[in-house]
C-alpha positions in Angstrom: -3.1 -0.5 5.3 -3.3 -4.0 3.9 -1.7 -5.4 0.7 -4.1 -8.5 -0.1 -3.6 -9.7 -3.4 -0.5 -9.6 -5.5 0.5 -10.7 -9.2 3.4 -12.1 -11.4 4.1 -13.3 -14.7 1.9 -15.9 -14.5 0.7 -16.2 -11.1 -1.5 -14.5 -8.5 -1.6 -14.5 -4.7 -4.6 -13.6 -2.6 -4.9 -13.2 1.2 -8.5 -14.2 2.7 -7.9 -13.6 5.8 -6.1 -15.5 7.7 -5.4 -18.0 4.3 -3.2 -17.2 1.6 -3.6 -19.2 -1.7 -1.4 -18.8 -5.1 -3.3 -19.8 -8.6 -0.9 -20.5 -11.3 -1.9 -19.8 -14.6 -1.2 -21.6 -18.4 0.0 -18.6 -20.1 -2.3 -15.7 -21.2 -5.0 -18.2 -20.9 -7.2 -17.9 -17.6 -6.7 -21.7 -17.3 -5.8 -22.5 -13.8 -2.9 -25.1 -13.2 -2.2 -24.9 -9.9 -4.1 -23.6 -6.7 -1.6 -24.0 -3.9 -2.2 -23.3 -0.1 0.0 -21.2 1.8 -0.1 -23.1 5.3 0.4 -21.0 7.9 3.7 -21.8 9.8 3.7 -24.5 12.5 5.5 -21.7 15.0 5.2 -17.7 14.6 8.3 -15.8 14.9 7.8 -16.1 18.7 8.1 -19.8 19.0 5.1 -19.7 20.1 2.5 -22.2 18.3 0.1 -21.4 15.6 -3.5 -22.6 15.5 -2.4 -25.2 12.9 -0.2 -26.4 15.5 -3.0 -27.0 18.1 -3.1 -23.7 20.2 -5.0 -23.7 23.0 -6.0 -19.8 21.8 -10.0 -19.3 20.9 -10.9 -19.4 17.0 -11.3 -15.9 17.0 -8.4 -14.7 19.1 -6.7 -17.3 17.1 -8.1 -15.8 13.2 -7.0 -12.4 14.2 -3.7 -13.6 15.1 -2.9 -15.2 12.0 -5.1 -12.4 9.9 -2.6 -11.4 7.1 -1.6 -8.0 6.0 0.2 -8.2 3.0 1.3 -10.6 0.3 3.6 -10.6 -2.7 5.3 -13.1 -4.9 7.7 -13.3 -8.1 10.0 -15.4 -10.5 13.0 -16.1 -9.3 16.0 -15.0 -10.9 17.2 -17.7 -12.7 13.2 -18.5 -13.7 13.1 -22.2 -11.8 10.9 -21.5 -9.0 8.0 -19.2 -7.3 8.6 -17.2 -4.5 5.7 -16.2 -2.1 5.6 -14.0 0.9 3.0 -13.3 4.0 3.1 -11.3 6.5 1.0 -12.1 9.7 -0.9 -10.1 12.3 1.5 -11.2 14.8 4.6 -9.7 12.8 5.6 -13.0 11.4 7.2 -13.0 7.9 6.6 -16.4 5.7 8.4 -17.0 2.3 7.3 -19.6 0.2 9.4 -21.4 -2.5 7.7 -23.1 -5.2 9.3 -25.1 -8.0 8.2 -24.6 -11.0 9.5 -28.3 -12.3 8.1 -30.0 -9.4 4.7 -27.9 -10.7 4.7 -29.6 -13.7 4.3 -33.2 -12.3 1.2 -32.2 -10.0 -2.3 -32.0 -10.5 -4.1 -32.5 -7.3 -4.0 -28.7 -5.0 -1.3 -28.2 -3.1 -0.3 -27.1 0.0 3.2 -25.4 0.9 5.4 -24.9 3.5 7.5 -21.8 4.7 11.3 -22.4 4.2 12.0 -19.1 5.9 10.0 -17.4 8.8 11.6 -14.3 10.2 9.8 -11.6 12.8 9.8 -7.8 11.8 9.9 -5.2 14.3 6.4 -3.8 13.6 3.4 -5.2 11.3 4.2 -5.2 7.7 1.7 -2.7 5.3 3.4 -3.6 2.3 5.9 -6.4 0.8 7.9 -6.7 -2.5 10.2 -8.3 -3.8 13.2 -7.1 -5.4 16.5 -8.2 -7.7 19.7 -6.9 -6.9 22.0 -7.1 -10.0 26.1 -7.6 -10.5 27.8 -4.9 -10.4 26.2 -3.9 -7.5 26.1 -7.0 -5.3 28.8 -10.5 -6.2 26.7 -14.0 -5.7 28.5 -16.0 -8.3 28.0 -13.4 -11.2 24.3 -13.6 -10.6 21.6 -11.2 -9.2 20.2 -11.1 -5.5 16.9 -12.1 -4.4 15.4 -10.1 -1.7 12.2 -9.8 -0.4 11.4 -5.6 1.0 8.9 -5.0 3.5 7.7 -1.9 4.7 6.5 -1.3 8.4 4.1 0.9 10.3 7.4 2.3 12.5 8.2 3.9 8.7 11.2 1.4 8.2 12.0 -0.6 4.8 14.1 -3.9 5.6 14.9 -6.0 3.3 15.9 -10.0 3.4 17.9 -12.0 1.3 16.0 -15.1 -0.4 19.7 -16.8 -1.3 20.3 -20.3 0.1 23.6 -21.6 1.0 24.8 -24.9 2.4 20.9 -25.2 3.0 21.0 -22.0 5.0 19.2 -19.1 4.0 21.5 -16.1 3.9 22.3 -13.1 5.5 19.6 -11.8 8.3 17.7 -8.4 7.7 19.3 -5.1 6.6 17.8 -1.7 7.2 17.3 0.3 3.8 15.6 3.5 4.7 13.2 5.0 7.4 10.4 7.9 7.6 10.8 9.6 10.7 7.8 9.1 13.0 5.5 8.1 10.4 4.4 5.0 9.1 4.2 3.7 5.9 1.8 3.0 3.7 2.8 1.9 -0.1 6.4 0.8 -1.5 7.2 0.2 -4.8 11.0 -0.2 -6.7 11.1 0.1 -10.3 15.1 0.2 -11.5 17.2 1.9 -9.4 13.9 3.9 -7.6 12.3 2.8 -4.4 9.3 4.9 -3.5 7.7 5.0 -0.1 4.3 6.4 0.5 3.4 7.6 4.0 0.8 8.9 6.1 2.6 12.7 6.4 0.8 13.5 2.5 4.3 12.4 1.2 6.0 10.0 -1.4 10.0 9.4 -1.1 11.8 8.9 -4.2 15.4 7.4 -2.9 18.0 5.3 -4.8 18.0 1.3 -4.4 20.0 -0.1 -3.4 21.9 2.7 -2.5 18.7 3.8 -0.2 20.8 6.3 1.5 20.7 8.7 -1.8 17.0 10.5 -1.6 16.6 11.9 -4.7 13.2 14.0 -4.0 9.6 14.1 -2.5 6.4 13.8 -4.3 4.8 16.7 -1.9 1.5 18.1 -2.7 -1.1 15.5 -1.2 -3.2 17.3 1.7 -3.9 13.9 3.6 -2.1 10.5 3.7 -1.2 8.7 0.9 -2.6 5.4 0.8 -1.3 3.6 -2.6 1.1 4.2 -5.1 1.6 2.6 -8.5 4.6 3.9 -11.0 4.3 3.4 -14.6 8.0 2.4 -15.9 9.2 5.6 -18.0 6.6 7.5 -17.5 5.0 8.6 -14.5 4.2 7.7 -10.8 0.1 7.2 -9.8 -1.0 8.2 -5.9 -4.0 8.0 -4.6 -4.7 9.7 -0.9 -7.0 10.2 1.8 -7.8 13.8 0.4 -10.2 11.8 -2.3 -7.5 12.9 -5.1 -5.9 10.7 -7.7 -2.9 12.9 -9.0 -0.3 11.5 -11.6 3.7 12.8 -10.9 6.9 13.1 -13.0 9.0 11.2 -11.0 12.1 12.4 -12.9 11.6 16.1 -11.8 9.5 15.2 -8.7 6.5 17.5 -9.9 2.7 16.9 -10.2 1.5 17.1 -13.8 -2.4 16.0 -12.8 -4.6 16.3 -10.1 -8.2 14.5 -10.0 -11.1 14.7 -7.1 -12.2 11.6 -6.8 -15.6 12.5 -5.3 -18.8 11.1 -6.3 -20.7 14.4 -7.1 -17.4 14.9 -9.5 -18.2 14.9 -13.9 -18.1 11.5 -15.0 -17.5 12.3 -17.8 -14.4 14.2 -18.4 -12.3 14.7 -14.7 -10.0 17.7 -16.1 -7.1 18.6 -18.1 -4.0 20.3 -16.1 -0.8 22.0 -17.2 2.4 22.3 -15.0 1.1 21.3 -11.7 -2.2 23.1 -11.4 -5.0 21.0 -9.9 -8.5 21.8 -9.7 -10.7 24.1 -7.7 -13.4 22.1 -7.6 -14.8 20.3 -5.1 -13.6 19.5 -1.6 -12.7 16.2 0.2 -15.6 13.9 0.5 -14.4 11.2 3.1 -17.1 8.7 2.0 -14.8 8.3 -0.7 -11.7 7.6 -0.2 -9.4 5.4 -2.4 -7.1 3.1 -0.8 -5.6 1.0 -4.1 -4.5 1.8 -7.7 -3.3 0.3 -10.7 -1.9 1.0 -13.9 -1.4 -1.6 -16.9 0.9 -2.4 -18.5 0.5 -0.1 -21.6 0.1 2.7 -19.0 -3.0 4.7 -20.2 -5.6 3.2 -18.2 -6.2 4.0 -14.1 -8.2 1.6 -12.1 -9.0 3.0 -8.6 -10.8 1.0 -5.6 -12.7 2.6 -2.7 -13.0 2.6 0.9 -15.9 0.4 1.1 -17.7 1.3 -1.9 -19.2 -1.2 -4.0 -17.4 -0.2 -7.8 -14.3 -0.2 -9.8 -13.8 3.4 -11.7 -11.5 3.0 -14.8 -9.7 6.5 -16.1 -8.2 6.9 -19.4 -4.8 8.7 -19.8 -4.0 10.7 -23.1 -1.1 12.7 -23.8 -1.0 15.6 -26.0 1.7 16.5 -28.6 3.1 18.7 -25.9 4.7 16.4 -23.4 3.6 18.8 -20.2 -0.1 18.1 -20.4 -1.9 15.1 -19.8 -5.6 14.9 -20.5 -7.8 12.2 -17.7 -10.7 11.0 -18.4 -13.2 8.8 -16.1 -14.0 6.1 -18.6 -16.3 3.5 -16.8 -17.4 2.7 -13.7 -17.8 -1.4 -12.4 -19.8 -2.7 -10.3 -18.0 -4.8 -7.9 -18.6 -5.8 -4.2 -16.1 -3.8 -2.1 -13.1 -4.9 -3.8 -9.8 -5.2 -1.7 -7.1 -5.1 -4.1 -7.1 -4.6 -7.8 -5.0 -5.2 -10.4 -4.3 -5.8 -14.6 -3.4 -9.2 -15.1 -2.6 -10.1 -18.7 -5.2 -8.5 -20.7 -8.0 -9.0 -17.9 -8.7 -6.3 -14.8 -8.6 -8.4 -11.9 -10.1 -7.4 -8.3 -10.0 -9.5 -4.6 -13.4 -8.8 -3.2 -15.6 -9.2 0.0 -17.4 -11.9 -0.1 -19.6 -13.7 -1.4 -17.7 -13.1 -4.6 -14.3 -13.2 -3.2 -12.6 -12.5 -6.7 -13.8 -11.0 -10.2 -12.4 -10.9 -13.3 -13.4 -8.4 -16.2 -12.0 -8.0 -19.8 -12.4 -6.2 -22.6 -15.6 -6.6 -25.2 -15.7 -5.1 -28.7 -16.8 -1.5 -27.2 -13.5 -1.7 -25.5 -15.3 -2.0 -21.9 -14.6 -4.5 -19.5 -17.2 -6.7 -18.5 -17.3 -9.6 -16.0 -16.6 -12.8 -16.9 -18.0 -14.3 -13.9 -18.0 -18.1 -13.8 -16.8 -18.3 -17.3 -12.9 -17.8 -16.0 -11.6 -20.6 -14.3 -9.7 -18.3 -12.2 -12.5 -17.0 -11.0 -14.0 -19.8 -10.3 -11.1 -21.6 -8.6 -10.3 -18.8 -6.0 -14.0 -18.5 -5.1 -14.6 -21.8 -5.0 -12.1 -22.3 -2.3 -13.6 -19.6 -0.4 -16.9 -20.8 -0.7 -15.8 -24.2 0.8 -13.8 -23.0 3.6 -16.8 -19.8 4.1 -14.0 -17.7 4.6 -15.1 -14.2 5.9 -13.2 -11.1 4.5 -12.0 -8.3 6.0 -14.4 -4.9 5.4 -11.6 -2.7 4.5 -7.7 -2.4 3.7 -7.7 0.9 6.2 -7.8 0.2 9.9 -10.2 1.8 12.1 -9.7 3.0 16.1 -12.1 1.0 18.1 -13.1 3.7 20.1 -13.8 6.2 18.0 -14.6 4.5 14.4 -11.8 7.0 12.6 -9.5 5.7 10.2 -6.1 5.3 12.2 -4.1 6.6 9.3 -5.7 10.4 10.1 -4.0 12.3 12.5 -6.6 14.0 14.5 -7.5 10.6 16.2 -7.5 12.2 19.7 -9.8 15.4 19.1 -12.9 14.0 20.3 -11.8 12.5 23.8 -12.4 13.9 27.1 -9.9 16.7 28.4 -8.7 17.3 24.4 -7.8 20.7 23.3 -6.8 21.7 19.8 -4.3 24.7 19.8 -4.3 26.9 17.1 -3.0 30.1 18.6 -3.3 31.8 15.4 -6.6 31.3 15.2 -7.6 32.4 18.5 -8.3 36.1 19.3 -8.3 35.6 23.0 -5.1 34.3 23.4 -3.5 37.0 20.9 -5.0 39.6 23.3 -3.6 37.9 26.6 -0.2 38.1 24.9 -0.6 41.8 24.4 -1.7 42.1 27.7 1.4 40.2 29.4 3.8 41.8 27.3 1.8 45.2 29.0 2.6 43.7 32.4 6.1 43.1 31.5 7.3 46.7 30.3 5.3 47.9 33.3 7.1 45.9 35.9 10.6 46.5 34.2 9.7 50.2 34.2 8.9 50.3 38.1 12.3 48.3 38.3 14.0 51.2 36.5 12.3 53.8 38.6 13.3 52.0 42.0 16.8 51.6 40.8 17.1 55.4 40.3 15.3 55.9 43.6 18.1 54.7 45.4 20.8 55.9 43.7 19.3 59.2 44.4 19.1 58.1 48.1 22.4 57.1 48.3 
């Protein structure tokens, strides 16, 4: 999984491919400030040197090296500056630091520097960034800066942002791991991390405290490839069983289950009580959604797909009784394979392939979003730089095997090569029947042992 765009307050990063580039905004308006490049550090986490530092590595060997995989960024705590974060194909972790008074004296675009660059043990699927507040951590009375990532080992690590003496501070600390499984979403809201993986789970654990799991989100019948979690009110998953299901996250229970297939009523997608999904119809793996979103007011769902050209937007009502929650699909966008989607300020904002590279649609008096196209400056600021640089995006957020075409997330990745067997014993009348028959052979030969034994007692 990939994590290719990212929002803030005010600010938005985008990965295209192997650049990153952060467009700061004036406000609610869609006025564009700044653009600022993310340069891509002058030595990886190896030492070794980058193709900005004049590698001797082919363009493409050299693209898919520094190909990015996920991005994040956020305020700082005390509100002067802009962090940013990249991860890199080769396992190298940037942060970016920009000020937000030295912002203010710039016009021209920008480019920016790492002042950190650490190496993570495995690529990174997804990155956040987190505050740790007093009483729980003592940094002259304020509140931490860290930045989380989450691996494909299953691990969450997290890095402190805090500069001393110059020096950044301490090195990377393990918060939690999934046993044998890799990730594939992470998202902290309060004291709640959750971590999506491919084993059809979500894990609900204290943070910082990460030790504490409080419960599982279990119910998915294939990975989970995003999670978004509306503060207060529920947690969003999405999952390569083509379902969109909405969670309590207080009692760890699913309230709503949708099938996201094509062939399902666009109209109205189902209303569930306590849990109980539909029986409608079954997984349809041209569809799969690998990103969600909620906004901020938490009634609408925006869900992407696996290569499909549209945006489908569901509505969220809640009934006087607080157990059932009505969804309805309420339109459906065209867009050109989006990557990443998100609500940013009132607008619904998407990362695409190209040669759109990034959309933008609001609201009109029907209350349906529409696309602004060249109208929004941000639009046309983060396309135009792709235009220039004809910056090719990747096809999908899911990776693929190269032998067999399968998504790598699935589990079954070896069932079509030479010399594999799949074993289901409790399927197979043949080797139910050989069983019988050995334990047959069995009380046979221990009954001519019991025979023999008495023979020679006789004997004797």
């Amino acid at each position: 999984m990939k994590q290719l765009m990212s929002i803030s307050e005010n600010a938005i990063i985008v990965a295209m491919n192997d650049e990153a580039f952060v467009a700061i905004t004036a406000g609610d308006d869609d006025n564009v400030n700044h653009l600022v490049r993310l340069c891509v550090p002058l030595h990886d986490a190896n030492g070794a040197t980058s193709r900005e530092g004049g590698t001797q590595e082919t363009e493409t060997n050299a693209m898919n090296y520094n190909q990015i995989q996920a991005v994040a960024i956020t305020d700082s705590s005390n509100g002067d500056k802009i962090y940013c974060a990249v991860s890199r194909y080769d396992k190298s972790l940037s942060v970016y630091s920009l000020s937000k008074d030295t912002l203010a004296t710039k016009e021209a675009v920008e480019e920016a520097t790492p002042f950190m660059v650490h190496k993570t043990n495995k690529r990174c699927c997804a990155l956040l960034f987190a505050k740790i507040a007093p009483p729980k951590i003592e940094l002259n009375g304020q509140g931490l800066d860290v930045i989380v990532t989450a691996d494909l080992a299953g691990d969450v690590y997290a890095f402190s942002l805090e500069e001393e003496g110059g020096k950044v501070g301490p090195s990377k600390k393990l918060l939690l791991g999934h046993t044998a499984s890799m990730l594939t979403s992470c998202k902290i809201v309060h004291d709640k991390i959750f971590t999506a993986d491919r084993d059809e789970k979500v894990r609900v654990s204290s943070f910082p405290q990460t030790f504490e799991v409080l419960g599982y989100l279990l119910g998915n019948e294939s990975y989970v490839t995003d999670i978004d979690v509306k503060q207060d009110k529920y947690c969003v998953t999405v999952s390569g069983d083509c379902t969109l299901r909405l969670w309590d996250y207080d009692t760890y229970q699913e309230i709503v289950c949708i099938h996201l297939s094509r062939e399902f009523d666009s109209e109205t997608c189902g209303t569930f009580m306590d849990g109980q999904g539909p029986k409608g119809p079954q997984k349809d793996v041209s569809c799969i959604p690998v990103r969600v979103a909620v906004n901020p007011q938490g009634d609408l769902i925006a869900v992407i797909y696996n290569k499909k050209d549209h945006v489908d937007i569901f509505a969220i009502g809640e009934s006087s009784e607080s157990s059932v929650f009505r969804v309805v699909k309420k339109q459906s966008i065209q867009c050109m394979k989006p990557l990443g989607i998100a609500f940013f300020h009132n607008d619904l904002i998407a990362l695409t392939n190209e040669p759109n590279y990034f959309m933008s649609f609001r609201k009109n008096a029907d209350g349906e979003f529409v696309d602004q196209g060249q109208n929004c400056k941000l639009v046309g600021s983060i396309r135009g730089v792709g235009e220039k640089n004809a910056i090719s995006m990747p096809e999908s957020v899911l990776e693929t095997d190269g032998a067999t075409g399968k998504i790598k997330l699935e589990r079954d990745m070896t069932d079509e090569r030479e010399g594999f067997v799949e074993h289901k014993p409790w399927l197979e009348g043949k080797r139910v029947q050989s069983k019988r028959e050995k334990e047959k052979r069995r009380k046979k030969r221990r009954f001519e042992e019991l025979a023999n034994q008495k023979v020679e007692k006789i004997d004797d």
